[in-house]
C-alpha positions in Angstrom: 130.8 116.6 83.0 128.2 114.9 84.7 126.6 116.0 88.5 124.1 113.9 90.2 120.9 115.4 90.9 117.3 114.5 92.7 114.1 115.7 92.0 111.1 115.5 93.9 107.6 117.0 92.2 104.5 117.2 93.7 101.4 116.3 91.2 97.9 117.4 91.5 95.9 114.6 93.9 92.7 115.0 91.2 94.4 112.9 88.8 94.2 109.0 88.7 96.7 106.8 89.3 97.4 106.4 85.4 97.5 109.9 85.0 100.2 110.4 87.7 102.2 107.8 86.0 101.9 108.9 82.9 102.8 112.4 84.3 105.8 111.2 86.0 106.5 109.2 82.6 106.7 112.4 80.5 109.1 114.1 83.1 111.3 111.2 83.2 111.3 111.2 78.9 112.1 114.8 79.1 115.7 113.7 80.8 115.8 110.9 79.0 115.6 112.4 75.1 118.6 115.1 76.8 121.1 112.5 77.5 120.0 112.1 81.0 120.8 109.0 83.1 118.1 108.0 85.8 119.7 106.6 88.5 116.8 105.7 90.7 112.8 106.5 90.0 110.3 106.6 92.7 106.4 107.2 93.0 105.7 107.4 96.6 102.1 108.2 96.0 99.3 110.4 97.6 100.9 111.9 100.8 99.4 115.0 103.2 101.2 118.0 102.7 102.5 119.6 105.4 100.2 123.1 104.7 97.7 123.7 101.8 99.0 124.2 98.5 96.4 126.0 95.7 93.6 124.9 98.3 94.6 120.8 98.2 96.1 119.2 101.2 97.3 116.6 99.6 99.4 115.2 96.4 101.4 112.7 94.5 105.1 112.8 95.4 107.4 111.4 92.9 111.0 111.5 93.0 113.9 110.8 90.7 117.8 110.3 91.1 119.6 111.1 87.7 123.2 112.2 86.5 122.9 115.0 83.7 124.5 118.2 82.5 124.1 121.4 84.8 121.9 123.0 82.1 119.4 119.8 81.8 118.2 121.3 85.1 116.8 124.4 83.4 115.1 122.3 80.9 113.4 120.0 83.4 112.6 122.8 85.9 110.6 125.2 83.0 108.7 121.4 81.9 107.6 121.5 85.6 106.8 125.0 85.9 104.7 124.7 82.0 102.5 121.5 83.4 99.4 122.5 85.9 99.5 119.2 87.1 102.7 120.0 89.0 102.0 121.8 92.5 105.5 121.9 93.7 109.1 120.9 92.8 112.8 120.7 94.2 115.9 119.7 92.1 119.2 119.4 94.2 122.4 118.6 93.1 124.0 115.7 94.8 127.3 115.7 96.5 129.4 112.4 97.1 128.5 111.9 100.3 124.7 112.4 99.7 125.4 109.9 96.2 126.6 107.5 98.8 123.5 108.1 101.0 120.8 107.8 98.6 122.8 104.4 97.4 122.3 103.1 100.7 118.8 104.0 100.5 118.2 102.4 97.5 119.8 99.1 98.2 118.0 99.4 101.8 115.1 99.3 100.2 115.4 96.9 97.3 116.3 94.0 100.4 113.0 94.9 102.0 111.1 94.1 99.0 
């Protein structure tokens, strides 16, 4: 059985924009290569964090939407914890009213674009 879940990661702000994508890139393969479906993939870019983390105000926040198996999470969650360019991360799983809501989101912002 499949359960929708959303990740969003924090990256290190040294790294370059290439590196951040390839970063996100390599988390995204991870779920991916274990049957994974990504639903929706974001890269919201350098934002201020809200307090300092490891002395750096500031990161890359990436987020992804994806439907797995309850133990892909534990795979994905020790990548993120092996990586040093990864300050910070938060996997939740979706319920159907939040699935609805981050549809809407979505779709909202494909029709601004």
């Amino acid at each position: 059985m499949l359960n929708h879940y959303e990740v969003v990661f924090i990256l290190t702000p040294v790294l370059s924009d290439e590196q951040m994508k390839e970063t996100a890139e390599k988390f995204k393969s991870v779920l991916v290569n274990e049957g994974s479906k990504i639903v929706n993939e974001e890269l919201w870019g350098m934002r201020k964090l809200a307090y300092s983390i490891d002395k750096k105000s500031s990161g890359f926040y990436c987020l992804f939407e994806f439907e797995a198996e309850p133990t892909m999470v534990e795979k994905l969650e020790l990548q993120f914890r092996r990586d040093e360019k990864v300050l910070r991360f938060l996997t939740t799983k979706l319920d159907k009213y939040a699935v609805e809501y981050a549809a809407k989101r979505k779709n909202g912002k494909n029709k601004e674009n």
